[in-house]
N, C-alpha and C positions, 0 to 999 in steps of 0.2 A: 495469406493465400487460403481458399476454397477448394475442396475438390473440382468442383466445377474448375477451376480456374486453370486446373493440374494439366502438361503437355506432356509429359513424360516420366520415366520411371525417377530419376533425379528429384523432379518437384514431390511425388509419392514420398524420396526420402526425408524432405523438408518437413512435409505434414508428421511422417512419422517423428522426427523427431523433437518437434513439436509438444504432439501429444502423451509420447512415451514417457518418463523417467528414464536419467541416462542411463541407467543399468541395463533396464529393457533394453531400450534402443542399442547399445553396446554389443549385449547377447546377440542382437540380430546384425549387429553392422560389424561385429570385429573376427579377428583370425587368431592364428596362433603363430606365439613367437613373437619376431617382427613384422608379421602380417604380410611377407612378401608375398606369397603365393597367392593371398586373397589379392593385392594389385596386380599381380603379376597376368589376373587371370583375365583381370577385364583387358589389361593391355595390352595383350596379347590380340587378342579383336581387332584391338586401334591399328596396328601394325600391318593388318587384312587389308589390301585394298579391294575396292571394286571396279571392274571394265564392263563394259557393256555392248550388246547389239542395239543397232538403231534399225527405225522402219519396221517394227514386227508390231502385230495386232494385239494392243495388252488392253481389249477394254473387256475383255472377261478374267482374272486370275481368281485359279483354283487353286487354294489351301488346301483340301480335302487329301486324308491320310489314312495309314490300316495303322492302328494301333494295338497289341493284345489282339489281334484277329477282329477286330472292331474298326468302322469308321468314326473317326474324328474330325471336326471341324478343323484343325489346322493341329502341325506336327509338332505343338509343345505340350506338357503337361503341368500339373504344381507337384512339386517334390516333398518329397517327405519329411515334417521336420514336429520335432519333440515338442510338447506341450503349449501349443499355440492359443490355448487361449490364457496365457500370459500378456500375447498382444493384443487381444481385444477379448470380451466375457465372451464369444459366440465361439471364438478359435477355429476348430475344423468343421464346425457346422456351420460357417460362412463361407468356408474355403468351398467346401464341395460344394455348397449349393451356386457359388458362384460359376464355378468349373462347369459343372453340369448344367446350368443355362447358357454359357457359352459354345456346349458341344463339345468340353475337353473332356481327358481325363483325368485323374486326380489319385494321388499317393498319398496314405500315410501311416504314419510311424508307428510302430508297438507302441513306444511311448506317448503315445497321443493323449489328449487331456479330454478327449471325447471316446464312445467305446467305439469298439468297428461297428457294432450295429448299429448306431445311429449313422455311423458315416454310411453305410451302407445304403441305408432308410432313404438318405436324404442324395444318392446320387445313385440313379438306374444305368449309367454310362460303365466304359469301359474302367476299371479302377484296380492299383497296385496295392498287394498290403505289404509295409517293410519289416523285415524280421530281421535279428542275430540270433546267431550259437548260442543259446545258453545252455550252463551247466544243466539245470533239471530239461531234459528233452521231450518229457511228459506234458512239461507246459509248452512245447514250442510245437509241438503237436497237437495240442488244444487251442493256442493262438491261429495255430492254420485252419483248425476245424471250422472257428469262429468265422474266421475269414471267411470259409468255403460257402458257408451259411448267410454269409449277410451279402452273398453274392457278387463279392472280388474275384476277377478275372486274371489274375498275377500273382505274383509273390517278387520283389526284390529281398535276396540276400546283402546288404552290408558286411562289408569284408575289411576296410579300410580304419576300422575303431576298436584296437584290440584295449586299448588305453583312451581315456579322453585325452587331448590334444591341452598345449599350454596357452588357455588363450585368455590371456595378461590383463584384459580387460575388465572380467568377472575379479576376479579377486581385489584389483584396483579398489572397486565400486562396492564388494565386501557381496558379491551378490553369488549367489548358489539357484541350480531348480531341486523344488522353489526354493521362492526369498525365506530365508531367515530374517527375522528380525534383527533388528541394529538399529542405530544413531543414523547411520549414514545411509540406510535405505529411507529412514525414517525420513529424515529430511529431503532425500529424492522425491520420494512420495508425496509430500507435502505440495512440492512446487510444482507438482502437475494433480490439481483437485481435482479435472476432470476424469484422470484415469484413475483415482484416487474410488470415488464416487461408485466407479463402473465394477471396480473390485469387490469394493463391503456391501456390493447389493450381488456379488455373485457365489455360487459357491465355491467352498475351498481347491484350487488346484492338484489334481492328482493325475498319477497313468493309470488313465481311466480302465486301460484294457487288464490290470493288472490287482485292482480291485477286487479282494476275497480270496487271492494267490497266495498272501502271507508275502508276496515282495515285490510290494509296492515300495516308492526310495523318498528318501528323507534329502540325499545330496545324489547328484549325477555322477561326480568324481565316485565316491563310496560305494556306488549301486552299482557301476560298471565294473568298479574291483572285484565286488562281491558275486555277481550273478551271471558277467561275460564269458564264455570260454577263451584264455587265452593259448592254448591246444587245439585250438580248432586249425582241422587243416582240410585238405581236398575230397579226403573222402564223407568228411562233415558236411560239405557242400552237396557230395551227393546226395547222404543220404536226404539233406534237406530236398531237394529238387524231385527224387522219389518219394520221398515222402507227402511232399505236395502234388504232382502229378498232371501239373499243366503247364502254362508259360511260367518262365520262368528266369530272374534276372542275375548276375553279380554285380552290384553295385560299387566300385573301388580297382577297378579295372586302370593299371597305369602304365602293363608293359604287355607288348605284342603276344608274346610268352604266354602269360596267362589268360590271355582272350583267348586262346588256343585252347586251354588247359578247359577253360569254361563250356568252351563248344562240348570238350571231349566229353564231359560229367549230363552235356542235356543241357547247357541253357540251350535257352531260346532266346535272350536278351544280352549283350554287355555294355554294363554299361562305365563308361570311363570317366570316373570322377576323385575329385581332388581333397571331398569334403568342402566343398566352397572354400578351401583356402585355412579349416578350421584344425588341420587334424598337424601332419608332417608338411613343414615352413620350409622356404627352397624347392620346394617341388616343382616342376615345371606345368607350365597353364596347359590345362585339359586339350585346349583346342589346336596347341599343337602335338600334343601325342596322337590327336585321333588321323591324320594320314595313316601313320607305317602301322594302326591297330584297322584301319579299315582296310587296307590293301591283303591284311593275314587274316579278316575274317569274308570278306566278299560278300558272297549270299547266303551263307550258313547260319546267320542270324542276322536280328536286328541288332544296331548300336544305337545306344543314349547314351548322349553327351551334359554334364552339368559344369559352373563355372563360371564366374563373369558376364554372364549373360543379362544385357540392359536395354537393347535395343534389340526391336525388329529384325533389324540388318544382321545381327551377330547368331540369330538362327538362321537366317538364311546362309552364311556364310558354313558353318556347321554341317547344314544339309550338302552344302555345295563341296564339301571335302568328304563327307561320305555316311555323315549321321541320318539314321533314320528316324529320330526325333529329340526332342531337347528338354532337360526338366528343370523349369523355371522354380529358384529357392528365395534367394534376398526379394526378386523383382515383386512378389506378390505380398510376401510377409511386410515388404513397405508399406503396402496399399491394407493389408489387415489391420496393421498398427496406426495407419491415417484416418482411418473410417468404417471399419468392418469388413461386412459385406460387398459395400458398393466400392469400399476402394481396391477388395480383389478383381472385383469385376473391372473398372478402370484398368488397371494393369494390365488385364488378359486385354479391353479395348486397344490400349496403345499398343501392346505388342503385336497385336492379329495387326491391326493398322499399318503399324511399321513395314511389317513384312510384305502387307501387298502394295505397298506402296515401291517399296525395295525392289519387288519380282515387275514392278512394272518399268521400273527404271533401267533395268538391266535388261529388260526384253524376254522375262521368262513367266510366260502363262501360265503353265503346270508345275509342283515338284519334280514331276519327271524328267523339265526342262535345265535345273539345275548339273552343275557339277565342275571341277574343278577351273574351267575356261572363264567363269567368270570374277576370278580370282587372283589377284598380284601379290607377293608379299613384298612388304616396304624394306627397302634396304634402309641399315642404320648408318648412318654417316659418326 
């Protein structure tokens, strides 16, 4: 198979892994534990039905959304994730520059394997930078400064990683960020020349943003013991949120309770997510917490939803229960590890496509049009 050839986010995971090494592909496709709540999340979706109105005029639909006090081409963004260019040499400077020709916006990670100013550089749109509590506050206050400067519109707080997550796959495969050396990468490595090729002509993998900190990390398990506040609590939050001074998000949002608690500190954002499935196993799929989290936050803020999301339909649905936008993580990082650049852009194509295709089936012209009527859930026999 071709990108060209590609339909959907599924075929994106072929190519990926394809051209990955299983360890990469792994890091990006697995969970923690028994991996239930990474299935759990997409099927969760499946169990959505959709009804529909007939006879309504769908031959204009509008995407069009406020994002960060910005308009956005449509109400998804790409999420924030550690050292991406693991999956292809370009990592977040494919990612944003795809986002940003698309009219998204685009998050990402302290630990990003590019600096914020280049992501910056490379994307004038609306854009999240994601931060944790770390012990030294001096750097997390120079992380934000950065941010302010390279012209990030957000801050997402991560709240849901006090520990890394058991996720069974990495150790399997003997694989850490970054790779260490071994037999058994060695030979991974081997069987995919291509990515093989793309590595030793690029430069060494680091968190970019952390570069001349003195803690920079050798393992993600060790770095996160060493440098994570596990003492962080609500008033850490705030002072983060004051200390940043604009929009503002909590990212790990899983009970009504505390979307409360996040309103009360100043977000402006919550957002409810699961870790993609990567962190605490059994947890229940995002997309059904978010009813009884949208009904206790109303208008008081925005909500972002992450989580099994692979199809068009499965943001629409999202919106339709009460999210005010969605942060695309697997669905893209397929397309970075199938092709680069163009297969982030693919992925953003299929998904924007799905949805209008989805809002046209149901009879709903605008996002405004959305909301819980066009919505069944499946009973389980």
């Amino acid at each position: 198979m071709h990108l060209r050839d590609v339909v959907n986010i599924g075929d994106l995971r072929q190519l990926a892994m394809r051209r990955l090494p299983k360890m990469v592909f792994d890091y990006i496709d697995g969970g923690a534990d028994d991996e239930v709540t990474l299935a759990r999340n997409c099927a969760a979706f499946r169990a959505i039905e959709l009804v529909w109105d007939v006879l309504v005029d769908v031959s204009s639909i509008d995407l069009r959304a406020d994002l960060l006090g910005a308009e956005v081409a449509a109400p998804f963004f790409l999420t924030p994730t550690a050292a991406s260019r693991l999956f292809h040499p370009e990592g977040e400077r494919a990612c944003a520059r795809a986002a940003a020709a698309a009219g998204l916006g685009y998050s990402i990670s302290t630990l990003a394997s590019v600096p914020v100013e280049e992501v910056g550089a490379a994307h004038q749109g609306p854009k999240w930078f994601q931060v944790y509590v770390w012990k030294d506050r001096a750097l997390v206050k120079d992380l934000l400064a950065r941010a302010r400067a390279s012209g990030f519109t957000g801050v997402a707080l991560t709240v849901d990683l006090p520990v890394v997550g058991n996720r069974e796959r990495d150790p399997r495969n003997k694989f850490s960020v970054p790779p260490k050396p071994s037999w058994t990468i060695a030979q991974q490595m081997a069987a995919r020349p291509g990515y093989l090729w793309d590595m030793l002509r690029s430069p060494r993998i680091t968190a970019a943003n952390l570069v001349g900190t003195g803690k920079g990390f050798g393992n993600l398990h060790e770095f996160v013991a060493s440098q994570f506040d596990r003492a962080v609590t609500w008033d850490d939050a705030a002072w983060m949120r004051e200390t940043w001074g604009g929009p503002f998000a909590i990212k790990g949002i899983a009970r009504a309770g505390d979307a409360a608690r996040a309103i009360d500190i100043g977000a402006s954002h919550v957002w409810i997510s699961n870790h993609g499935g990567r962190q605490l196993d059994t947890a229940p799929a995002t997309i059904d917490l978010l009813p009884e989290i949208a009904a206790l936050v109303g208008e008081r803020a925005q909500i972002v939803l992450d989580g099994g999301v692979r199809r068009g339909s499965d943001i629409v649905k999202a919106l339709c229960l009460g999210a005010s936008a969605v942060a695309i993580g697997r669905a893209y990082l397929y397309g970075l590890g199938a092709a680069g650049e163009a297969g982030v852009a693919k992925a953003i194509a299929i998904l924007k496509a799905e949805m209008e295709r989805t809002m046209a089936l149901l009879g709903a012209r605008r996002l405004a049009d959305l909301g819980p009527h066009y919505l069944r859930q499946r009973h389980q026999l």
